[in-house]
Residue, then its C-alpha position, 0 to 999 in steps of 0.5 A: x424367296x425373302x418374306x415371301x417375295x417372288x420373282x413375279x413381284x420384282x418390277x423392272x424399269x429404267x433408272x432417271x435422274x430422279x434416282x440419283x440418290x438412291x443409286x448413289x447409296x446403292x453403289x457406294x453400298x456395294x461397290x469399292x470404288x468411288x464414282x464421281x458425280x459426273x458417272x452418277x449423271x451419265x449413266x441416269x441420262x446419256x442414252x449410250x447407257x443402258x440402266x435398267x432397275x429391278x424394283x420391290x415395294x417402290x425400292x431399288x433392290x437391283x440395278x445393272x449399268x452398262x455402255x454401248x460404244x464404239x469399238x475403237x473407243x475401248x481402253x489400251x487393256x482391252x484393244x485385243x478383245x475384238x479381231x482386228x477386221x471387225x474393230x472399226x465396224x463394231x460396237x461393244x457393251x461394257x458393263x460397269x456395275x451389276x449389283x443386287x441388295x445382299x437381302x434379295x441375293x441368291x434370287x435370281x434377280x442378278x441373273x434376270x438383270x443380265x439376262x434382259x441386257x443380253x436380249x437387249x443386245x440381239x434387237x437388230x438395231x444392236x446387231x454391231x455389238x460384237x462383245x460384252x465384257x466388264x472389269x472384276x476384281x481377282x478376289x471377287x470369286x462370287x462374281x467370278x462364278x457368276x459370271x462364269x455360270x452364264x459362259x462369260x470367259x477370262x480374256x485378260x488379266x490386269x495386275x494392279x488395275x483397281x487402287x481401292x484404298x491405299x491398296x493396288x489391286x489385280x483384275x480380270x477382264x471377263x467378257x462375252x461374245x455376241x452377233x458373229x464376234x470373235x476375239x483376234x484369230x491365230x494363222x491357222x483360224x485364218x486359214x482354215x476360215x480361207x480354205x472353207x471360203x473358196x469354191x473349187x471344182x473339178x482337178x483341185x477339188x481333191x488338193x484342196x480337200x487335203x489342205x483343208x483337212x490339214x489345217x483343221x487337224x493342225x487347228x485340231x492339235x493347236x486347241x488341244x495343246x491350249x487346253x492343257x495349259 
């Protein structure tokens, strides 16, 4: 650990307005884009927000903020992350930043920071939250890792979705399913999902047994075909 700093000194509390200036320096730190300071004041006092710090000797050295909301009110580029009978009874969390003090990287406190979210998200007051997922640059391969590490998956690629500079730049969309969600299913997720639900006794048992073993060896052969491409 840096200077003899342990992950047990790291003090973890939630971000207030009287932050805002420390943050402020922070993210234009570490990130590339500029947030106005309307971002600054949501995300420090809106409650659909979830801003957690982790401190050391009275300092900001890491933060994670990230939006609870509805479903419904995701952006067109993400409208296909959740299947279509769950988006209207459904919350997602977006997380917009998560970043540590290049000084105290590599110590786990980025992972501690995710992973007090994703706890967050099991309470069963946040049981409708079916997806977490956030925006990453394409080059961004440390973040990538990061990300990948902790079982978060590629759902989209975004061509030119960031203007840093003069530049347009690609992105990913990265995301992670929570309480029972899944992504929209294809036909034969439908089916065998369909088949595995309805009770049969008696004379069809055995006709239904065959069609359920049909659809999940064509499920079977489908996933396989997905991994080698």
């Amino acid at each position: 650990m840096l200077d003899g700093m342990h992950l047990s000194d790291v003090v973890f509390r939630f971000l207030s307005l009287c932050d805002i200036e420390e943050v402020k320096a922070l993210c234009k730190l570490w990130f590339p884009l500029d947030y106005p300071n309307t971002w600054y004041n949501d995300v420090l006092s809106n409650p659909q927000f979830f801003s957690l710090a982790a401190c050391h000797s009275n300092n900001i050295i890491g933060l994670i903020v990230a939006e609870i909301k509805e479903a419904s009110r995701v952006n067109e580029e993400d409208s296909s992350l959740l299947d279509y009978g769950l988006i209207y009874n459904a919350d997602v969390a977006y997380i917009l930043a998560l970043g540590v003090m290049e000084e105290y990287r590599r110590c786990g406190i980025a992972s501690l920071l995710l992973d007090t979210f994703l706890r967050h998200l099991t309470a069963q007051e946040m049981k409708k939250v079916k997806v977490v997922y956030l925006h990453v640059l394409a080059t961004n391969d440390k973040a990538l890792r990061f990300y990948e590490k902790r079982n978060f998956r590629m759902h989209a690629f975004l061509p030119y979705y960031y203007c840093i500079g003069d530049k347009m730049r690609d992105g990913f969309t990265y995301c992670l399913y929570v309480n029972g969600g899944h992504p929209p299913w294809t036909f034969l997720e439908y089916a065998w999902h369909w088949c595995s639900s309805i009770p049969l006794r008696g004379y069809l048992l055995l006709p239904w047994r065959m069609l359920k073993y049909l659809v999940r060896f064509m499920f079977k052969i489908l996933q396989s075909r997905e991994a080698t491409t």
